[in-house]
C-alpha positions in Angstrom: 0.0 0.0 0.0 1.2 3.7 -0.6 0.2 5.4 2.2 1.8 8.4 4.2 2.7 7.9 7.9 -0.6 10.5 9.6 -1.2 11.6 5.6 -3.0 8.8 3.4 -3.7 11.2 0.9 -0.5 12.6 0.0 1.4 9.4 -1.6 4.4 7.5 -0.6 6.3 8.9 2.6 10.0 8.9 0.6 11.6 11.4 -2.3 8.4 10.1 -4.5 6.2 13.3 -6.1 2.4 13.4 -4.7 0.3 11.6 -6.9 -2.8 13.5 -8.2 -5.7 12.4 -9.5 -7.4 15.1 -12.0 -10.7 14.1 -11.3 -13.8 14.3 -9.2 -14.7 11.1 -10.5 -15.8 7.8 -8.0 -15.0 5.3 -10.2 -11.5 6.3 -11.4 -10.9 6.9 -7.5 -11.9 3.5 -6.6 -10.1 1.6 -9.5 -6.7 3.1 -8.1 -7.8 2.2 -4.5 -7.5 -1.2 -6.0 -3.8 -0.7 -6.5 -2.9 0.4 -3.7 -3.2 4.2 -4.5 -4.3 6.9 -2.7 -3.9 9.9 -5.0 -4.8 13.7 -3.5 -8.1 14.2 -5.3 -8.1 17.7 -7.0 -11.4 17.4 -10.0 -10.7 19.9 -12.8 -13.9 21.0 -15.0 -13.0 22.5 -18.3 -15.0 22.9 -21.9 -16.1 19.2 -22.9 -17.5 20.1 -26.4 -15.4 19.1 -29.2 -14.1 21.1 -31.6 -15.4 20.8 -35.3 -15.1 17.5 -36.8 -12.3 16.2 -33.6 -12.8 12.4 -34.0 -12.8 10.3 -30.9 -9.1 9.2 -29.8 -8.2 13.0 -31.0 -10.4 14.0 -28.5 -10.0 12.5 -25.1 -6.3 12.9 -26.0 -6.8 16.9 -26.0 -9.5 16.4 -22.9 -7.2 14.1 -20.6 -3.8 16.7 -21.4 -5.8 19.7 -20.9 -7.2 18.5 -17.6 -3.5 17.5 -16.2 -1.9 21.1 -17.3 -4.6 22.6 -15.1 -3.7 20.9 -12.6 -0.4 20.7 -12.7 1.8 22.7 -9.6 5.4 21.5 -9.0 7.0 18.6 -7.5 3.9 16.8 -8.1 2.1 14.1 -10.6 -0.6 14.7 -12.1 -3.0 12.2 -14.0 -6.0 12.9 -16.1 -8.2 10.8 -17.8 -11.3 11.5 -20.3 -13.3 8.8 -21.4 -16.2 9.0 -24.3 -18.3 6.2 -26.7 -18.0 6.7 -30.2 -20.8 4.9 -32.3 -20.7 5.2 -36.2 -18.0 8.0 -35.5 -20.5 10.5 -33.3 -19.1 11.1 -29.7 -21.7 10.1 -27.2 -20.9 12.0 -23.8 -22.8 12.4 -20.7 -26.6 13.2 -21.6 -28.5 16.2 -20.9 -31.4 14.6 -19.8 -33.5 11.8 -19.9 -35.1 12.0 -22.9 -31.0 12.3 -24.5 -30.1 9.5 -22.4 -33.1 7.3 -24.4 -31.7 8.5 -27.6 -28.1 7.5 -26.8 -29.2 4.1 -25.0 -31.5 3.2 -28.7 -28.2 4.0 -30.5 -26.4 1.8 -29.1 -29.4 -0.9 -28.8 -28.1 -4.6 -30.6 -24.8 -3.6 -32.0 -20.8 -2.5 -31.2 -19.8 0.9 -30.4 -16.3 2.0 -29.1 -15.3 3.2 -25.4 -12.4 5.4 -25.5 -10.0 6.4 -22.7 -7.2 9.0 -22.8 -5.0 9.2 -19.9 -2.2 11.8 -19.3 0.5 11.7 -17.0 2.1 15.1 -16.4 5.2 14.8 -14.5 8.2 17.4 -13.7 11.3 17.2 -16.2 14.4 16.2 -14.8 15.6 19.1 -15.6 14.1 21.8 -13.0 14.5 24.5 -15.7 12.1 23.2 -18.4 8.7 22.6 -18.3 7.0 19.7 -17.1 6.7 16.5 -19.9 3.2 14.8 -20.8 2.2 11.4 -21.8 -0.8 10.5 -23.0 -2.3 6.8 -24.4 -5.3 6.1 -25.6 -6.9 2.7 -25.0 -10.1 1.3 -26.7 -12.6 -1.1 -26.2 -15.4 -2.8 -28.1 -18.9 -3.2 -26.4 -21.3 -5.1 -27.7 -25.1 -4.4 -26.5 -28.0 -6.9 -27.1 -31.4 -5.6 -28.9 -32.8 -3.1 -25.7 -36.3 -2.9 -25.1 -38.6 -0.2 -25.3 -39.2 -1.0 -21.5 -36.2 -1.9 -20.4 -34.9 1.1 -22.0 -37.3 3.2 -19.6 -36.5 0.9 -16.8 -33.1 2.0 -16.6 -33.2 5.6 -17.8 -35.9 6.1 -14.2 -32.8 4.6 -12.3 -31.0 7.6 -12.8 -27.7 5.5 -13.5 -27.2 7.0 -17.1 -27.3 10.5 -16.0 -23.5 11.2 -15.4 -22.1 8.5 -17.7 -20.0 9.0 -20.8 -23.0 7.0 -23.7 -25.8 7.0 -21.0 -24.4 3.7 -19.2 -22.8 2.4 -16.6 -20.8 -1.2 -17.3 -20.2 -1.6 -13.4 -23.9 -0.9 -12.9 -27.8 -2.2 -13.8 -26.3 -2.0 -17.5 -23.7 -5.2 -17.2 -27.4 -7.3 -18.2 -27.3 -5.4 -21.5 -23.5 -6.1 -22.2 -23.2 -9.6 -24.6 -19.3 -9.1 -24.9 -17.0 -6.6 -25.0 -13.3 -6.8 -26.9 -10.5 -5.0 -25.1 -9.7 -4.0 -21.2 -13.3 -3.9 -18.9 -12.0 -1.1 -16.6 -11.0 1.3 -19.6 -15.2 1.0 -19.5 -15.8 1.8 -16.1 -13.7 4.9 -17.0 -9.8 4.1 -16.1 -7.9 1.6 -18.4 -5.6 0.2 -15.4 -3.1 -1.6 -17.7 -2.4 1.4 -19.0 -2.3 3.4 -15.9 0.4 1.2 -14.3 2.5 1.6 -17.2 2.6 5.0 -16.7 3.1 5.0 -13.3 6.2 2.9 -13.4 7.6 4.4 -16.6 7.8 7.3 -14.1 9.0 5.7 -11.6 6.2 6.2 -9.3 6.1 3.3 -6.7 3.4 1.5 -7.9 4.3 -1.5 -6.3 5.5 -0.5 -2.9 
């Protein structure tokens, strides 16, 4: 476990740089519990909209570095992640309301769309003169949705799951019955492709495994 001696939330108690987690988001905050990680907490709201024609990887790329340059103050890590569902190339974020929710939720109704994940790690240079480096991977997965009822549709738009969900759904959630398969990493889904995230972590040399 990383934790602090009397400070849980301020990462590893030697020369390591606080870890911080870029987002207000539960999910992403419990997947790193499950490593061991106890990052400082610090949710960064910014402009979600996507800029004219900005296809899917393009965009969680620009979301998850702009979201970790916000955040960023020295002597620290920073990761960000943005994560969106991309079906017949049309980005399906969080909806607006319940009636948007229904939309997205019949688009997605017996057939594959795309979850997509961009995570940034922005981490001081070695060099205390120059500015702090970023890197940022994308990771995809393939969901595959069976033929969704009229009223199972309703059903699970009145459970207010979909409501704060990139594509109206939640995989952890009521919506794993509507999931047949998916191809690709399940908690890039839930909204933080761990894989990915450990990589990172140990490429700079954050003690991941400590």
């Amino acid at each position: 476990m990383n934790d602090v001696e009397n400070d849980p939330e301020n990462g590893p108690a030697d020369a390591s740089p606080r870890l911080i987690l870029a987002s207000g988001s539960p999910r992403r905050r419990e997947l790193l519990a499950g490593l061991g990680l106890k990052p400082q907490i610090r949710p960064m709201d910014i402009d979600e909209t996507p800029l004219p024609e900005e296809k899917a990887e393009r965009y969680v790329m620009r979301l998850a570095e702009s979201k970790a340059r916000a955040q960023y103050e020295p002597g620290e890590l920073v990761l960000a992640a943005d994560t969106v569902v991309a079906v017949d190339g049309d980005l399906l974020g969080k909806p607006t309301d319940a009636e948007d929710a229904g939309r997205m939720l019949r688009r997605l109704s017996g057939r594959a769309h795309q979850v997509l994940t961009g995570v940034s790690l922005l981490k001081a240079d070695s060099d205390p003169s120059r500015a702090p480096t970023v890197t940022t991977l994308v990771v995809t997965t393939e969901v595959i949705f069976h033929s969704l009822s009229d009223r199972e549709i309703d059903w699970y738009v009145a459970s207010g799951e979909p409501m704060d969900k990139a594509g109206a759904y939640a995989i952890q959630g009521l919506a794993a019955i509507f999931v047949d398969r998916l191809e690709g990493n399940y908690s890039n889904v839930v909204g933080l492709p761990l894989p990915a995230v450990y990589r990172l972590l140990i490429d700079a040399d954050y003690p991941v495994l400590s």
